[in-house]
N, C-alpha and C positions, 0 to 999 in steps of 0.2 A: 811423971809419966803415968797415965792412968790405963792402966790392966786388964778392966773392966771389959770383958766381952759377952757378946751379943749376938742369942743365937742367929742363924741367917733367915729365921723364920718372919722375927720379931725386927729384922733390919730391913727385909723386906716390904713389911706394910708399914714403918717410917719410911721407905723410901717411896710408897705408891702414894701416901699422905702429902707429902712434901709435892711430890709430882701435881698432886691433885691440886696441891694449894698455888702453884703456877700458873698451872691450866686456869683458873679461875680467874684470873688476870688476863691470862693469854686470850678468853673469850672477848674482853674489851678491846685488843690489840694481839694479834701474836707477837705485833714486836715492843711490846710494851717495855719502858726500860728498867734497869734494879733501881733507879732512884726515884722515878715516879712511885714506883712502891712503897718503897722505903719514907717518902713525904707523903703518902699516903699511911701508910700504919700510923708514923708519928701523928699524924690529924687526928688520927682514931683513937689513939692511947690517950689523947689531951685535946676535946673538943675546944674551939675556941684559942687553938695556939697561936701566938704573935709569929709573924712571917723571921722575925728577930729569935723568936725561941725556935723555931725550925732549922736557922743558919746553926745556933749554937746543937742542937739536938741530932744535927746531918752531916756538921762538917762540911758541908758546902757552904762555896761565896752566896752573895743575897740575887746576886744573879742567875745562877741554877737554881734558885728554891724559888724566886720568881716564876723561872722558865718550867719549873717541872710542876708548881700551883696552875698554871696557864694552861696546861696540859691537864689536867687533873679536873680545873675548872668546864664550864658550858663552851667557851668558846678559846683555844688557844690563838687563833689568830684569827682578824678579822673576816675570814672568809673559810679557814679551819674549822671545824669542832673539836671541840674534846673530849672529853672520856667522860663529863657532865659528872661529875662524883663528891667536890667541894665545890665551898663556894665563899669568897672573903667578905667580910663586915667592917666596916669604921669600928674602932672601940670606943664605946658609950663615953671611956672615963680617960682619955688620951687619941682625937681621932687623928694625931700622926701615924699611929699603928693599926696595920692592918690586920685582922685575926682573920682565922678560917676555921671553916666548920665542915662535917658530911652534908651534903644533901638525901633525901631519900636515896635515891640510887646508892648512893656510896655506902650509907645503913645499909643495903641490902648486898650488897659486894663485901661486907663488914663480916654482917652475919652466917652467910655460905661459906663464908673464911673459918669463921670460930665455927662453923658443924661440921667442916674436913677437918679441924684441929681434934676435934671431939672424939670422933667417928674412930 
């Protein structure tokens, strides 16, 4: 059990950080969901991640990490938009597998991430 406390000063502005770091999401969507996020970070941690290294990295089936790239992607459904932030690629050297990457946009939802983390 760890003991370790924390004035309420310093718990305070982790918790207006943390808030901040939602909001920043919640500007794309307010109802943005925890696993779009969540497939999100992991894109960002490992540009170029296999939709395979996602399933293993999420714990979700290949069908949520489909559904929540699709989302994430320019266009979740044919007549949807999405949140335009990745984007998937054939891999050069196996094109069974599909990787993904940031787009601009998603660089820039990336980086106001890490300057609330900062801050």
């Amino acid at each position: 059990m760890n003991t370790t406390t924390i004035s309420p000063a310093a718990d305070n502005k982790t918790a207006r950080r943390l808030l901040s770091f939602i909001e920043e999401f919640r500007k794309l969507n307010p109802n943005i969901q925890a696993g779009q996020i969540a497939v999100f970070l992991h894109i960002m941690a490992k540009p170029g991640i296999t939709m395979k290294e996602l399933e293993k990295a999420t714990g979700l089936s290949s069908t949520a990490v489909s559904r929540n790239v699709l989302a994430l992607s320019e266009w979740y459904k044919a007549d949807v938009p999405g949140y335009d932030l990745v984007e998937t690629f054939d891999d050069p050297h196996d094109r069974r597998n599909k990787r993904v990457r940031a787009k601009q946009k998603g660089q820039r939802v990336y980086n106001s991430l890490i300057q609330i983390l900062g801050s």
